[in-house]
N, C-alpha and C positions, 0 to 999 in steps of 0.2 A: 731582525732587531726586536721584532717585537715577542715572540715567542722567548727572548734570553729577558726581555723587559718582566716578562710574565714569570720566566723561571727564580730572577732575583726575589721580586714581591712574594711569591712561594716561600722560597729560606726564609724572607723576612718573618711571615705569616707562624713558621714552624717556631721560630727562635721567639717569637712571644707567643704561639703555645706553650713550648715549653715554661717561659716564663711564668706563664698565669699557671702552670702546672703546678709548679711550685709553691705558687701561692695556696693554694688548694691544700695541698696535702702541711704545707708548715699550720695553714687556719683551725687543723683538726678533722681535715673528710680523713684521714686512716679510722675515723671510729666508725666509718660507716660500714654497716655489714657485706655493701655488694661493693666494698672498694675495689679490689680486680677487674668486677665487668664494668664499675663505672669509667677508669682509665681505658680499658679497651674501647669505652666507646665512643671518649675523646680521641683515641688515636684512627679510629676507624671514619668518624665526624671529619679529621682533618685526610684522609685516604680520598673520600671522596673529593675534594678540591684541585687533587695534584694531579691526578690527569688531564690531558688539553682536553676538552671537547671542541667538538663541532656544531655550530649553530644546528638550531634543532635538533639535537641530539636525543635518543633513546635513553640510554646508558644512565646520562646524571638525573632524568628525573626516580628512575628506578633504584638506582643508589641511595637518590636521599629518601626514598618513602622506607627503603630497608633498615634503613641506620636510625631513620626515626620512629619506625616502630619498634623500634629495641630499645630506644631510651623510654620510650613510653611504658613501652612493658617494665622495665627497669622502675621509673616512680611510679609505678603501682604498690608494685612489690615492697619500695618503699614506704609506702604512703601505710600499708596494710603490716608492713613489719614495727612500725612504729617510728617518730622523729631521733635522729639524733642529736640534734642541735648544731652540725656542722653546716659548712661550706657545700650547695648540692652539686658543683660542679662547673664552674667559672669557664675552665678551659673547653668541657665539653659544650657548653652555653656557645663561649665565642665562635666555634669550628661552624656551629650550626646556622650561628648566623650568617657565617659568610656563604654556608651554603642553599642558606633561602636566595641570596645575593646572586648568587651563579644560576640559580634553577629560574627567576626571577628574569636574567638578565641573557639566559639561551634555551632554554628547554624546549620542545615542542609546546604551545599553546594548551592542547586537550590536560596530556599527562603531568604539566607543569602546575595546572591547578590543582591536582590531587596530593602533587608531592608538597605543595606551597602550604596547604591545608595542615597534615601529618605533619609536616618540620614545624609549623607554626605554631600547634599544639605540644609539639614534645619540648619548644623550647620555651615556649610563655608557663605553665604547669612544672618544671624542672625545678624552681625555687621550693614547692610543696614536698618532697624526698627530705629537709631538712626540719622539716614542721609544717602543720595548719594556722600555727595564730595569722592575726593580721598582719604583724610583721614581713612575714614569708608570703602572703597577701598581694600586699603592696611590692612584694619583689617580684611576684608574677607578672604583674601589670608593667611594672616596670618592662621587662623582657619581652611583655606583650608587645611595648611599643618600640622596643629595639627593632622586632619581629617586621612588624609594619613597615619599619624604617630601612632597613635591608630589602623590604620589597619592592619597597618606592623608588629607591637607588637604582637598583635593579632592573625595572619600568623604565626607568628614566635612561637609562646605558641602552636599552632594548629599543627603546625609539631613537635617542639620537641614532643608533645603527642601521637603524632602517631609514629616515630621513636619508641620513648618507646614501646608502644603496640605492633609495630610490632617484636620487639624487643623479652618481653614478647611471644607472639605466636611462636617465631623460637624457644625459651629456652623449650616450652610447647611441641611444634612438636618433639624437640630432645630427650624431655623427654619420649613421649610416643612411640618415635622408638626402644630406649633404653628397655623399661618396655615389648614390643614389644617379644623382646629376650630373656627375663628375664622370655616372659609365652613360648614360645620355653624351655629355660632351664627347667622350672620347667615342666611341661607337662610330657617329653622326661623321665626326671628322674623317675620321678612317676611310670607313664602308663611301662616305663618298668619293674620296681621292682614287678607293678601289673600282667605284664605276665607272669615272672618268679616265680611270687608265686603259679599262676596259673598253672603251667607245672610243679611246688613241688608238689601240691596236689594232681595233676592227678597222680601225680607217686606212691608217697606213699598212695593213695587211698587204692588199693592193700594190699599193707603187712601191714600198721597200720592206720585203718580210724579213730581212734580216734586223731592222728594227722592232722585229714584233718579240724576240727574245730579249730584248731589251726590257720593253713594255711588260712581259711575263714577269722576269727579274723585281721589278717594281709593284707590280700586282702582290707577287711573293712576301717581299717585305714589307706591306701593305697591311695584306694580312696576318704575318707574323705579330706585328704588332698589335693588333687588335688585337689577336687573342692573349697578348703580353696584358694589357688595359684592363680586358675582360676579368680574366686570372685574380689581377689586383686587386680591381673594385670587385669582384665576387666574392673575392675571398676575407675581403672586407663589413661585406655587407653579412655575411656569416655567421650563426651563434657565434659573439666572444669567448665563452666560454670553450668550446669545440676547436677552438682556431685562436690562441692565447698569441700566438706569435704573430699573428696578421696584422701586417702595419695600419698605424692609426694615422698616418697622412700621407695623398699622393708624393710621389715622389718627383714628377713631374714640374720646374717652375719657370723661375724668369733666366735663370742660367742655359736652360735648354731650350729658350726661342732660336736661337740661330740653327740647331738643327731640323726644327719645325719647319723653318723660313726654306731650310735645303730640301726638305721633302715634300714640302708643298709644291716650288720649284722645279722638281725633278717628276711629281706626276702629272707635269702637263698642263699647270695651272700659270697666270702669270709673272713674270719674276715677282719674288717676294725681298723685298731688300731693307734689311734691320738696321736701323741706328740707335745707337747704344751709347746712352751717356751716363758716367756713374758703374761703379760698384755694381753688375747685380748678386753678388756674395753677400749673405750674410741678412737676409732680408726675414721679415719673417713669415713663419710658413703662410700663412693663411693670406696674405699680400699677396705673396711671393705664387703661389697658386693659383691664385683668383686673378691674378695678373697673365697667367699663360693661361685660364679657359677665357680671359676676356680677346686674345690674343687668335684661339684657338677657332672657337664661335665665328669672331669676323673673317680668318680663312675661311669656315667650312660657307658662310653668308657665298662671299663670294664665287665659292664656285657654283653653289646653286642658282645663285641671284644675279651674276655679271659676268656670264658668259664673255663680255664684249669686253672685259678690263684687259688692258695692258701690261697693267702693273699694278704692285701692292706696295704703299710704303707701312714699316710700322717702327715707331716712333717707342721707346723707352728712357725717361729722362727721371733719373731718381735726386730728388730735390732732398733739400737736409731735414725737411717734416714733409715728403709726400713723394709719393712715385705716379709719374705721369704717365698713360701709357695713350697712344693713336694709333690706329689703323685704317688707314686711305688708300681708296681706289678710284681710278679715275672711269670707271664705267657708270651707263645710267642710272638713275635712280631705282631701283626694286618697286615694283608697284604687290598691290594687296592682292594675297591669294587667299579665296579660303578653305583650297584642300592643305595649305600649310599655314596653322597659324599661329607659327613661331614660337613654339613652347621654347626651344633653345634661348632666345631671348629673356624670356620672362623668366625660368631659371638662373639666369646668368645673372639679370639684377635684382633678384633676391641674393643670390651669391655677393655679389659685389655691394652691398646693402648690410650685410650679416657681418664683411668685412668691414663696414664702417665707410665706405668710399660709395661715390656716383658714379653713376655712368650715363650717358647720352648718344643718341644717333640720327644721324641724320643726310641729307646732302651740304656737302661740299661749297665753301664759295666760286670756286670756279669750277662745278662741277662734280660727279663721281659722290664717291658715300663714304662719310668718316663715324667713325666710330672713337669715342673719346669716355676716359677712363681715370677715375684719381681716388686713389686709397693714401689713408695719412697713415706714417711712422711715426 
């Protein structure tokens, strides 16, 4: 869209060239002696505009330092062959300016100043090819401040773009500090459901090894998934630019706790049983996300921390401005360790914080550790 936006303003730009062409040549510039190369080098003036460039480009500062030293040499020649009292070239004037505008608004920084310099001079000095009095004077100055004014434009187009971009990069940085946590989360949960499967098998080895294939089975899909997670958020965290396709959010949320709940379940952990009330379709991402690591977190707590639980319940209640989420076990409380000092946590409520929602933890009134969670819609 934007490059056809670019291509329209072009015709435009050509169809009053031509216009101001005309005007030129009906004013009386045919008397002038380099009428030929003066039109070549209004057509040449507008040549340079109508290729795309690419920010920072080579190309358009070295175009316009060639195009403008040819009109310079051009009012010399004038200047030294004598006035002719006409029009010194309108149309080549405008082309120029819009190409201080373009050199101004992408050029490389170094070569931009040279070529900004040259155009600036060949188009403030242009009014002199028609005469020296004051008159043509005053038209220079005039041009001079067009010149200025195309640059400033130009400046001014060149920073908002870069604002934007930098803009862009902070959203991308935050993005992948975020995603950052999110292979924290998934990791943690995995790799430990993977040891505690690991420490099922070794035990039931023993008294029934035909469940140890079982146990294998589980380990398997264990770590399939992990390195499913990993893939994601690495590939995430990845130049953008290199990895343009790489999704910009877990795809993981509140739809897929019932499957969590069955594999947490199934590696040997205690029943995990979901109650679901509400919708969870349609939620939005960053909720809807931050609602399955807060979900996620208090599984992986528990298999580290409460060995002795029985059971997990977790609770999702999507209210018509808030989604509630709970997760309760009825084992002891966690006491403080300090070879673990629960980075998971404190990620988690900055996570849940960035969503705009709380979170809390604690024990239970009759017991066991809840963990309690609320994000507004």
């Amino acid at each position: 869209m934007n490059r056809v936006l670019v291509g329209l303003l072009q015709v435009a730009g050509l169809g009053a060239m031509a216009l101001i062409g005309l005007v030129d040549l009906s004013a009386g510039m045919t008397a002038s002696p380099l009428l030929g190369g003066q039109i070549l080098l209004a057509m040449a003036a507008a040549a340079v505009w109508l290729p795309h460039y690419r920010p920072g480009s080579r190309m358009l500062p070295i175009a316009a330092i060639a195009v403008s030293g040819v009109s310079l040499a051009v009012t010399a020649a004038l200047v030294v062959i004598g006035p002719y009292g006409g029009p010194w070239g309108l149309a080549e004037s405008a082309a120029l300016l819009v190409v201080l505008g373009m050199v101004a608004r992408g050029a490389r920084p170094g070569p931009a100043v040279v070529a900004l310099v040259i155009t600036g001079a060949a188009v403030s000095v242009m009014p002199l090819r028609a005469g020296q009095s004051a008159i043509y004077g005053t038209f220079s100055l005039v041009q001079a401040l067009g010149a200025a004014g195309a640059i400033g434009l130009g400046v001014a187009l060149r920073m908002a773009a870069n604002n934007r971009q930098r803009a862009l990069d902070s959203v991308r940085a935050e993005q992948r500090a975020e995603f950052a946590r999110d292979l924290h989360d998934f990791i943690a949960h995995h790799v430990t459901g993977i040891v505690v499967q690991a420490q099922g098998a070794r035990f039931v080895a023993e008294q029934d090894p035909k469940r140890v294939l079982l146990a294998l089975e589980q380990i398997e899909q264990a770590g399939t998934e992990t390195m499913a997670s990993m893939r994601r958020m690495v590939g995430v965290l990845r130049d953008p630019d290199s990895r343009p396709d790489a999704p910009l959010a877990p795809v993981a949320g509140v739809p897929e706790l019932s499957q969590m709940a069955e594999q947490f379940t199934a590696a040997g952990g205690p029943p995990a049983r979901l109650h679901l009330q509400g919708d969870a379709h349609g939620l939005p991402v960053e909720v809807s996300t931050s609602a399955y690591r807060v979900v996620m977190e208090a599984l992986t707590n528990v298999r580290q921390h409460a060995p002795q639980a029985t059971a997990v319940d977790i609770w999702v209640r999507r209210a018509p401005d808030q989604l509630l989420i709970r997760v309760a076990n009825d084992g002891p409380a966690p006491r403080p360790s300090l070879d673990r000092p629960g980075y998971g946590l404190v990620g988690l409520t900055e996570r849940v914080r960035a969503a705009g929602g709380q979170i809390v933890s604690g024990p239970g009134v009759d017991g066991g550790w809840v963990v309690d969670a609320v994000f507004p819609l």
